[in-house]
Structures are given as C-alpha cells and as structure tokens.
C-alpha positions in Angstrom: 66.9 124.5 100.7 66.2 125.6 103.7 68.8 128.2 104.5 67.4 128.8 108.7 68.0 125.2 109.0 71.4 124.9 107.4 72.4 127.5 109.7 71.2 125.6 112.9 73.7 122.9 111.9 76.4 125.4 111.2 76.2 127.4 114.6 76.5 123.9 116.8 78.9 122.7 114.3 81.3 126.1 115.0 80.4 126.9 118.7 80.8 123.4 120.6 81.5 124.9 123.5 78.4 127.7 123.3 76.2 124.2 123.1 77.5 123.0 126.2 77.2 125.8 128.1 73.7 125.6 126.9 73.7 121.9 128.3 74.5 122.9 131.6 72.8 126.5 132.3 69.5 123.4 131.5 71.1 121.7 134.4 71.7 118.7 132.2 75.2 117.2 133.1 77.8 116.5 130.0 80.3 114.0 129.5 83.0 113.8 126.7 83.1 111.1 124.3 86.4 111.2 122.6 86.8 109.4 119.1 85.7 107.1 117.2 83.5 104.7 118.6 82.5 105.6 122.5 79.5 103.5 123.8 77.3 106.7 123.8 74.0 105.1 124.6 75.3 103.5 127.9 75.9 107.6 128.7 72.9 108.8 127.0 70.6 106.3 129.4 72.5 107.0 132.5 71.2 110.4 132.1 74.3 112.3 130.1 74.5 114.5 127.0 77.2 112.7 125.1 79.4 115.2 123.5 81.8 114.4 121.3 85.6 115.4 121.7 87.5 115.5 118.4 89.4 118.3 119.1 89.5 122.0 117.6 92.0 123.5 114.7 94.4 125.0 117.5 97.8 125.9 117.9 99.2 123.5 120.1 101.1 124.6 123.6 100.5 123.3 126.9 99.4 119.9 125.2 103.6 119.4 123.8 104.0 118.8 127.7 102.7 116.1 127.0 102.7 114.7 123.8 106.0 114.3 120.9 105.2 116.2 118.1 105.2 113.7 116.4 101.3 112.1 117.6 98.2 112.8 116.1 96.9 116.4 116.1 93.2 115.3 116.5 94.0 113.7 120.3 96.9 116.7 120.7 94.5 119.1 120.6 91.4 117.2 122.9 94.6 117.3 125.6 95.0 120.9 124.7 91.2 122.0 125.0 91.0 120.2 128.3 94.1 122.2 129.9 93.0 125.5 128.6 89.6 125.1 130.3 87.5 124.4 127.2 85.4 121.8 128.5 84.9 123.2 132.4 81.4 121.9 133.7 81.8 118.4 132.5 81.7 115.4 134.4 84.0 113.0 132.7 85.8 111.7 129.3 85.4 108.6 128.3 88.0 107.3 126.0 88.5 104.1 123.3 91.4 102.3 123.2 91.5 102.1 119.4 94.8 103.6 118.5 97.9 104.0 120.4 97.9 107.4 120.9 94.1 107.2 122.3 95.8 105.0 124.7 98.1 107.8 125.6 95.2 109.8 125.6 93.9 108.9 129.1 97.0 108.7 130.9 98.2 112.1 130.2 94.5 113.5 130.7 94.6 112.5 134.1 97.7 114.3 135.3 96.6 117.1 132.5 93.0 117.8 133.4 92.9 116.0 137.1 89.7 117.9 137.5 87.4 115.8 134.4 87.4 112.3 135.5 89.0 109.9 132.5 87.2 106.9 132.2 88.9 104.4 129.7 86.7 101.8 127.3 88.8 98.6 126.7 87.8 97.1 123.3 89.7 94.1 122.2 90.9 93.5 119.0 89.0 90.4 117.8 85.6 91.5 118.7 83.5 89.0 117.2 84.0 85.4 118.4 82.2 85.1 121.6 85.3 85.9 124.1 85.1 89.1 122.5 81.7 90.0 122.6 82.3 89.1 126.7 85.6 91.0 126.8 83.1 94.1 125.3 80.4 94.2 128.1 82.9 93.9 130.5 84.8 97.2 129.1 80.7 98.6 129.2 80.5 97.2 132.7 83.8 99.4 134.0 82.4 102.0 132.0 79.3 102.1 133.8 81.0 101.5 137.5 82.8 105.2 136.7 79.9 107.3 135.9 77.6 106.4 138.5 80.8 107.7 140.2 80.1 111.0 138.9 76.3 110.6 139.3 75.1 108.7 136.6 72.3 105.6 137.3 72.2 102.7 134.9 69.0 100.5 134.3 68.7 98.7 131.8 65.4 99.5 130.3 66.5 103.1 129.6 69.7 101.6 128.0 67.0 99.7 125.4 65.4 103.0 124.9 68.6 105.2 124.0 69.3 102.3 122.0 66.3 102.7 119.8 67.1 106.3 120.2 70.3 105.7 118.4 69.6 103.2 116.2 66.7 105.7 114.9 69.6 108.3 114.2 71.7 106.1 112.4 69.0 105.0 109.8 67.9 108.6 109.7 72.0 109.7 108.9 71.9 107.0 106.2 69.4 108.4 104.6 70.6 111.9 104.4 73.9 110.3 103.1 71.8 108.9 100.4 70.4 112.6 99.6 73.0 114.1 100.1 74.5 112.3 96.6 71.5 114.0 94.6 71.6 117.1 95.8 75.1 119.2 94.8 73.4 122.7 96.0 74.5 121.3 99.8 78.0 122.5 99.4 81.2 120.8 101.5 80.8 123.2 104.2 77.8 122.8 105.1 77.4 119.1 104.2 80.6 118.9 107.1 78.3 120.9 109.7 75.1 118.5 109.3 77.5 115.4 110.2 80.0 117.3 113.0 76.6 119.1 114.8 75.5 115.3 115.9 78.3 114.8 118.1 77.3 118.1 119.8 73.7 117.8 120.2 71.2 115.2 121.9 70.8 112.4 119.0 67.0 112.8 119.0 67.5 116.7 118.7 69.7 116.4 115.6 67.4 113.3 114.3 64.3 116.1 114.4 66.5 118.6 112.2 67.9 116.0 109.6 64.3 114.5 109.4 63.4 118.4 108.7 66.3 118.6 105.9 65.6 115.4 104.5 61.7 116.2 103.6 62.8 119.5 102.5 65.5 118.3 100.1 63.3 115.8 99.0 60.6 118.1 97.5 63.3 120.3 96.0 65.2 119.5 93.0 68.8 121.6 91.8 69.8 122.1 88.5 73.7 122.5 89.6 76.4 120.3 88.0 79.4 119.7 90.2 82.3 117.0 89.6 81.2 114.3 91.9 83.7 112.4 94.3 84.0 110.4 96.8 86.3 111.3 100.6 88.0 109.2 103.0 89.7 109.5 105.7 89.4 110.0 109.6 88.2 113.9 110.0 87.5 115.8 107.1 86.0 119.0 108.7 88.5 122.1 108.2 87.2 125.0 106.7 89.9 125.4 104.9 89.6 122.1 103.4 86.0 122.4 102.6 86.4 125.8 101.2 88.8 123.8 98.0 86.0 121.5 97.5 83.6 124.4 97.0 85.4 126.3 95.2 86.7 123.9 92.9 83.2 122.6 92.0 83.5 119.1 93.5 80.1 117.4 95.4 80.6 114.9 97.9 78.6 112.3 96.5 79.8 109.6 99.1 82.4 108.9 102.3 84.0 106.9 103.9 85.1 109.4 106.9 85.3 108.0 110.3 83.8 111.2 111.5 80.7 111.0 108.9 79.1 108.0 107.9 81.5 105.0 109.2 79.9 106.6 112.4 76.1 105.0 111.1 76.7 101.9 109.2 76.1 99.6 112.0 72.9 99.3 114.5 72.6 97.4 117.5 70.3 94.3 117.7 67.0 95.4 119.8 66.7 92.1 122.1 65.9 91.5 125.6 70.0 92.2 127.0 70.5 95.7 126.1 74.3 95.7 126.7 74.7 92.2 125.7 73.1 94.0 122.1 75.2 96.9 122.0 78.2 94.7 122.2 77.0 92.8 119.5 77.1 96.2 117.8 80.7 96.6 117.9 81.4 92.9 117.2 79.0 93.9 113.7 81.2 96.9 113.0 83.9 96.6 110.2 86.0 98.9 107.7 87.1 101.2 109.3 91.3 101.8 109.8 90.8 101.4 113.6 88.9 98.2 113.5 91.0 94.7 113.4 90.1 93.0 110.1 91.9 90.2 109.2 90.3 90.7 105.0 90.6 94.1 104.8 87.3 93.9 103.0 87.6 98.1 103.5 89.6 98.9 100.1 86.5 97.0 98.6 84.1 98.7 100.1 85.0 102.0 98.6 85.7 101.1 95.2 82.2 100.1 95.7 80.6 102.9 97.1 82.7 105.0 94.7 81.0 103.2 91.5 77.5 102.8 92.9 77.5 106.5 93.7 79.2 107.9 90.4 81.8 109.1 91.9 84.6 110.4 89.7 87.6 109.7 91.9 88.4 109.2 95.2 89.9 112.1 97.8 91.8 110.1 100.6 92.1 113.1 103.4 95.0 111.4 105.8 95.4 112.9 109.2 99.3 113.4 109.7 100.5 110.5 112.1 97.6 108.5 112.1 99.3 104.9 111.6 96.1 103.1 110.8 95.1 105.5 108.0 98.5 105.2 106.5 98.5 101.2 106.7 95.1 101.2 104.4 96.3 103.7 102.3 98.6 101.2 100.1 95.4 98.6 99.7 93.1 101.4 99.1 95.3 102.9 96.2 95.8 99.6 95.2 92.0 98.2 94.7 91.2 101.6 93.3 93.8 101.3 90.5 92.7 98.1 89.5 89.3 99.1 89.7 90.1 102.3 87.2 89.1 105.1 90.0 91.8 107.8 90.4 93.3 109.0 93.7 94.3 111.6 95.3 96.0 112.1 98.5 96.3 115.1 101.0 97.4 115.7 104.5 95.7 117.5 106.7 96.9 118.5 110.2 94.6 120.2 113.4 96.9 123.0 113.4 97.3 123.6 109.6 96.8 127.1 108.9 97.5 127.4 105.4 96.2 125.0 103.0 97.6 126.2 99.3 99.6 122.6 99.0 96.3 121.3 99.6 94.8 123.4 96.6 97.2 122.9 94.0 97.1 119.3 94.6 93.4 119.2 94.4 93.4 121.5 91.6 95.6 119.1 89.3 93.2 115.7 90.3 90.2 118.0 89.4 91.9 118.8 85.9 92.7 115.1 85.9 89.2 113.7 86.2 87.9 116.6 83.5 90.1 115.8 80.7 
C-alpha cells in the first residue's frame, strides 16, 4: 500500500483549514457546503471550491449562545468554527434544509457570522413527482441568484461539465468502496481520511488520488484477517472512534454512513438541462435518515449490503440528538434481527473526549460475533 499516498488523504483529512488557506493564497475563492446533500456542482461550475462543513471535535462555547444543548453537535460546532474565525476568507455557506436543526442552522449563522453570507437550499420533502423535481430547481435557482452575489457566474454548459466531473467521482468512490471490502490492511483511520479528504479537496483532485489507490490496491494482495463489519450512521470520523475499530481487529467491509458512501450512490442524468438533471438527482436519491421515504426500503438495504459483503454484524454509530437517526434505528434493529445479523449501538458526540463506554461496548459485540 502506498503509505505517501495514505498520508496525502490523512493531512487534508486533519488540516481542513490548512487546505483552504491553500485555496485562497491560489486566489481560488471557497464556499462552505454544510451537510448532507448541498448542490456542489452548481458551486463547483460557478467557479467555487466546494468545501464541506461538518464541523470539528470541539468544545463548544460561543456556539450555546445560540443553540440548547440539547441539538446536534455536528451543526453546534459548524456555528462554533464560524464565530471563532475558522473559516475567514470564504465567501458564503450554503445550507440544506434536511433536518430541523439545519434549519436553525442558517438563521443563527447570519446573526453569528454576519460576515460569510448564508445562502439556504430549500428541498422539499416529496422530491420525486414532478412538483418536486420543479420545487428542486427552483431552490437551485435561489441558490444560484446568491452567489453570483458574491461573485460567482452561472452558465450552463460548465454546470454539465462539473456534472460529469462529479458523476466521475462518485463511480470512482464506489469503486474504492468495493476495494476497500478486500483489502483489511486499510485500517478505520485511514479508510475515514480517504472519504472525509473529498469534502476538502477539488473532486477531480481527490478522483486523481483514489484512481492512484485503487490501481495500487488492486495489484497488492494482504494476508491480514480482521472480523469484518458493516457501519451506519451519520458521521463516523472520530479518532477516537476509529482507534476501537483498529484496535479491536474489526475491517470495515461496508457502510451505510451519510458522510461516506450514502454520499455516491446516486448520479445525475447527463441530458441537455443540466439543472433540470441534477434535480433529477435528488428526486433519484433514497435511504438515507434525512430523505422522506414513505417504504423505508433503508433497513433493507443494509441487511443487504451486510450479507452481500460478509459482514459479521452491524455497528449503528448514532449522533446524539440526531432525530432522524434515532427514528430508523427501531426498523433497522428490527430487519436485522429477523434477518440473523447482530447489532450494536453507540453514541457518539462532536465534543466526546473520552470514548471508554464506547470500548467496552464494542468490546462485548466483538466477543459476541467470535464465539
């Protein structure tokens, strides 16, 4: 394995900030995309570097001004990074209105951080019936009103381009998914920098490195034997965390992590209306906790991926005070029962500090699936 290249992935992954700077000193100009599913080629073709904003494992301080303890960390801590300074240079945030406290997100940025314009993307909740698909471009349309605003010039041919651009990525992130299950020598850690570097990096920038990995995993083979699982959840990337899967000898053989792969399942159409296609996109999308889904085909979809994949049980990784995690967590556990695939289920927080509960519980599921 190619240990220079691992450590390319690692050093965006750890030093977001360090790559923007970079950004700008290039004179590019950056705008924030704030989870889970911001229309990034619409800023990639108006001449952006979309840069993901999922927040850092902070203490949390000027941020309670705003927000009850009680809300998720993830957006807690985007509010706090913005108000200490962390993303100065920037020219906007652009944010979903997937969950209710991304909804709160917005407001409170804009009396928090008056100086990064906030820039809101209305999705509605059914997204695929034609009203939908209209109610979609119309959120891209406002979206595309605020940054030229801030400088940005839309055309519609370079929106087909960064749509191939993307689309490119996303088959190229499936496939590393699919090497990724073969390969246990890529440990947790590093298997978490490869997917959180792409929301920090031009997506034909990472593309060149993963294609890079891929051929270089592919003509390696490792003779390691790990305990193979599968992951869900919304954000899986604490060190902490990641450290417990290593060193309990468990290999990500599959996910179903909104941050990871729920982020490449889904391409857009390449036809002659560029924005009518990337709304067609999200209409395509489903399983995922923040996506309206009247089947709740998701719990399926794991127990799936789970047997196709080998996995040995399933890790469900819930964000504290993320409602729509919690709601799929009862079918999930359910489907997986009936389907015979044990579960286990941890908490994790953006300003957890300590993770020995973590351990121990992982500890006992590990025993569990080795008796």
């Amino acid at each position: 394995m190619n240990r220079d290249l691992i450590e390319k992935f690692h050093q965006v992954a750890v030093s977001p900030k360090a790559q923007k700077d970079k950004y700008l000193a290039a004179g590019e100009k950056v705008v924030l995309t704030a989870p889970v599913y911001t229309p990034e080629e619409i800023i990639h073709s108006m001449g952006f570097v979309p840069m993901g904003a999922w927040g850092a494992d902070i203490e949390l301080n000027r941020a309670k001004e705003y927000f009850p303890a009680f809300m998720c960390s993830i957006v807690q801590s985007i509010l706090e990074l913005g108000m200490t300074g962390e993303y100065q240079g920037v020219d906007a945030l652009v944010v979903p209105s997937l969950c209710d406290t991304l909804k709160c997100l917005g407001e409170n940025w804009k009396y928090g951080v008056p100086s990064i314009p906030f820039i809101p993307m209305t999705y509605p909740q059914n997204r695929k019936p034609e009203y939908g698909i209209k109610f979609t471009m119309a959120g891209y349309e406002r979206v595309i009103r605020d940054l030229e605003k801030v400088g940005g010039k839309f055309d519609e041919n370079k929106l087909a381009e960064s749509i191939k651009i993307y689309n490119r990525h996303n088959q190229v992130m499936r496939e590393l998914d699919e090497i990724l299950a073969v390969h246990p020598e890529v440990t947790a850690a590093q298997r978490s920098d490869i997917y959180k570097s792409a929301f920090f990096m031009k997506k034909e920038e990472h593309t060149a490195l993963v294609e890079q990995l891929i051929e270089d995993l592919k003509g390696s083979e490792s003779g390691e034997e790990k305990l193979p699982v599968m992951v869900s959840g919304i954000l899986t990337d604490a060190p902490g965390l990641n450290k417990i899967f290593d060193d309990l000898g468990m290999h990500i053989v599959a996910d179903d992590v909104a941050a990871q792969t729920r982020q490449y399942r889904t391409d857009a159409p390449e036809g002659n209306d560029p924005l009518r296609d990337l709304a067609q996109k999200f209409a395509d999308m489903n399983d995922c906790s923040v996506l309206y889904d009247q089947e709740k085909h998701r719990p399926n979809l794991i127990v799936e991926t789970a047997k196709a994949r080998g996995a040995k049980g399933l890790i469900v990784v819930l964000t504290k005070f993320c409602d729509p995690e919690e709601f799929d967590y009862v079918m999930i556990k359910r489907a997986c029962d009936d389907a015979g695939i044990p579960v286990a289920l941890v908490e994790v927080d953006r300003q957890m500090k300590e993770f020995e509960q973590v351990r121990t519980n992982l500890e006992t599921f590990r025993d569990v699936l080795t008796m």
